[in-house]
C-alpha positions in Angstrom: 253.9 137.8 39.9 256.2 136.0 37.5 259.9 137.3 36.9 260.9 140.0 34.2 262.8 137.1 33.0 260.2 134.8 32.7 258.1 137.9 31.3 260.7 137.8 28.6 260.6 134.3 27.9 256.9 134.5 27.5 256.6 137.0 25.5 259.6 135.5 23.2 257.2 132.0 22.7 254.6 134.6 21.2 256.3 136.0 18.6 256.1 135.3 15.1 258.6 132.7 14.0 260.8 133.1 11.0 259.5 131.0 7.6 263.4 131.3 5.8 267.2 131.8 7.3 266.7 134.7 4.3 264.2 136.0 6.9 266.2 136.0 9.8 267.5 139.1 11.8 270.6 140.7 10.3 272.5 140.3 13.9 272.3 135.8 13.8 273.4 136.4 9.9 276.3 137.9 11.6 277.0 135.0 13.7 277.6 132.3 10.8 281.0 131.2 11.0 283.1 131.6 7.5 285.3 129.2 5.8 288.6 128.7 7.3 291.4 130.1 4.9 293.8 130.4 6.8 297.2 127.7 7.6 299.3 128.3 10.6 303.2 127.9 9.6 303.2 125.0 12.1 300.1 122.9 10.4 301.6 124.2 7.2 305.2 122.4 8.3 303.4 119.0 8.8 301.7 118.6 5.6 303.7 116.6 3.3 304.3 115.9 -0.1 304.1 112.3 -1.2 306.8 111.7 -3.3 306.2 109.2 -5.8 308.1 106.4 -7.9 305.5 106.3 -11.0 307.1 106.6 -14.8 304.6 108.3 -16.1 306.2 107.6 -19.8 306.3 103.8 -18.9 304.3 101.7 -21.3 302.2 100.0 -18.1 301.4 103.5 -16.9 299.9 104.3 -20.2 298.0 101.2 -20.3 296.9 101.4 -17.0 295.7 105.7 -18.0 293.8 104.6 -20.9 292.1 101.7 -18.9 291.0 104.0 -16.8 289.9 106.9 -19.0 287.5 104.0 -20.6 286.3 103.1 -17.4 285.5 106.6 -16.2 283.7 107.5 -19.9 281.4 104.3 -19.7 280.4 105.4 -15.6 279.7 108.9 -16.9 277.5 107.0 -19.7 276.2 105.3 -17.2 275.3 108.3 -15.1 273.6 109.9 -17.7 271.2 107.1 -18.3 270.5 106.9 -15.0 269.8 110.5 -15.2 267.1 110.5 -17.8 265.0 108.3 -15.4 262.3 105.6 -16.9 261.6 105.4 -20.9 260.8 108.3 -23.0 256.8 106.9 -22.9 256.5 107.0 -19.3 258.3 110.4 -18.8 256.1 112.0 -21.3 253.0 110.6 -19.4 254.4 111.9 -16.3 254.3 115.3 -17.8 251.1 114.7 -19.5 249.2 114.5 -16.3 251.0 118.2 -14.8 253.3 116.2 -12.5 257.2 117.2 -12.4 259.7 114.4 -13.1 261.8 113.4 -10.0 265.3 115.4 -11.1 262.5 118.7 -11.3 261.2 118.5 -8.0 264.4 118.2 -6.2 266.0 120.7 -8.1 262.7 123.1 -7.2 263.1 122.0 -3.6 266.9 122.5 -2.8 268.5 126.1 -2.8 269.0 127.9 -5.9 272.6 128.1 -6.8 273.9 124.9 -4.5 274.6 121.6 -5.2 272.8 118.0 -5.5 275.1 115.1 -3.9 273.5 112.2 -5.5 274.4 109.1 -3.8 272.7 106.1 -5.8 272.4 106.8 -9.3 273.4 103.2 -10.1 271.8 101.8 -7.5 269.4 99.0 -9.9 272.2 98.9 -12.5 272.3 95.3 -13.7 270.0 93.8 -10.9 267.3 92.3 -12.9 268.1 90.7 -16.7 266.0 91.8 -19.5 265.3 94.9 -17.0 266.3 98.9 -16.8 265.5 100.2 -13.6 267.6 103.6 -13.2 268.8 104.4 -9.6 266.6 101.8 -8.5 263.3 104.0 -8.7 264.4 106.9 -6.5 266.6 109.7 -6.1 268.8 110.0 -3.1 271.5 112.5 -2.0 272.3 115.7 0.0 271.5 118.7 -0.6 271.0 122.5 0.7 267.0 123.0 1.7 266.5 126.9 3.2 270.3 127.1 4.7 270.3 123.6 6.2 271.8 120.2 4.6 269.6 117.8 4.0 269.4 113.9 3.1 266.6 113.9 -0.1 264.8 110.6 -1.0 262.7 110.9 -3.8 260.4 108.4 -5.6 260.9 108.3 -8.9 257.7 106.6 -10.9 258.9 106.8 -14.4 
């Protein structure tokens, strides 16, 4: 005759599994650690603030501010190309034939209310002359799938 343990094992492998974390028991909610908020004085002690010799009124800082302002506008232009996926022809054929476009079906699949890491979004930027190819064809980041991070690849076909 087997053990009450073993009995209990048994009988655990039988139940129904869980399909969500949503659906999980209340008590291994429970056990999900928080976010750490709090600083001990002594960690508190050791960080330190770098002191810096910058003049921000000098006329190279200035220079060097606007430089980079331009910079960051024409990567966020960039971005947003990248963002629209393939041209407007190929996108409205897409939806034509009931399919979703590739920023649509990883939105649907990650968590409602979390956020999309993209990583390559200018991954076939300037590759081939003559040629767009936005984020080389796919999608890929990180993002939040039922409770659990997750590396998304996506095919984009536009």
């Amino acid at each position: 005759m087997a053990s009450p343990s073993r009995a209990l094992v048994r009988s655990l492998h039988r139940l129904p599994r869980p399909t969500s974390s949503r659906s999980l028991p209340i008590r291994s909610q429970q056990l999900q650690r928080s976010v750490a908020t709090y600083t001990s004085p002594q960690q508190a002690s050791q960080i330190s603030i770098l002191q810096s010799a910058v003049d921000k009124n000098s006329d190279s800082f200035k220079e060097n501010a606007a430089a980079l302002g331009e910079l960051t506008q024409k990567i966020a232009q960039l971005h947003e190309q990248a963002a629209q996926g393939g041209p407007q022809k190929a996108r409205d054929k897409h939806v034509q034939r009931g399919k979703m476009l590739v920023r649509d079906r990883v939105t649907a699949l990650i968590d409602p209310g979390t956020s999309f890491l993209e990583l390559s979004a200018l991954a076939g930027h300037g590759v081939y002359e003559g040629e767009d190819v936005p984020a080389a064809g796919m999608v890929t980041g990180i993002g939040t799938v039922e409770g659990v991070m997750c590396m998304i690849v996506a095919n984009d076909s536009t």
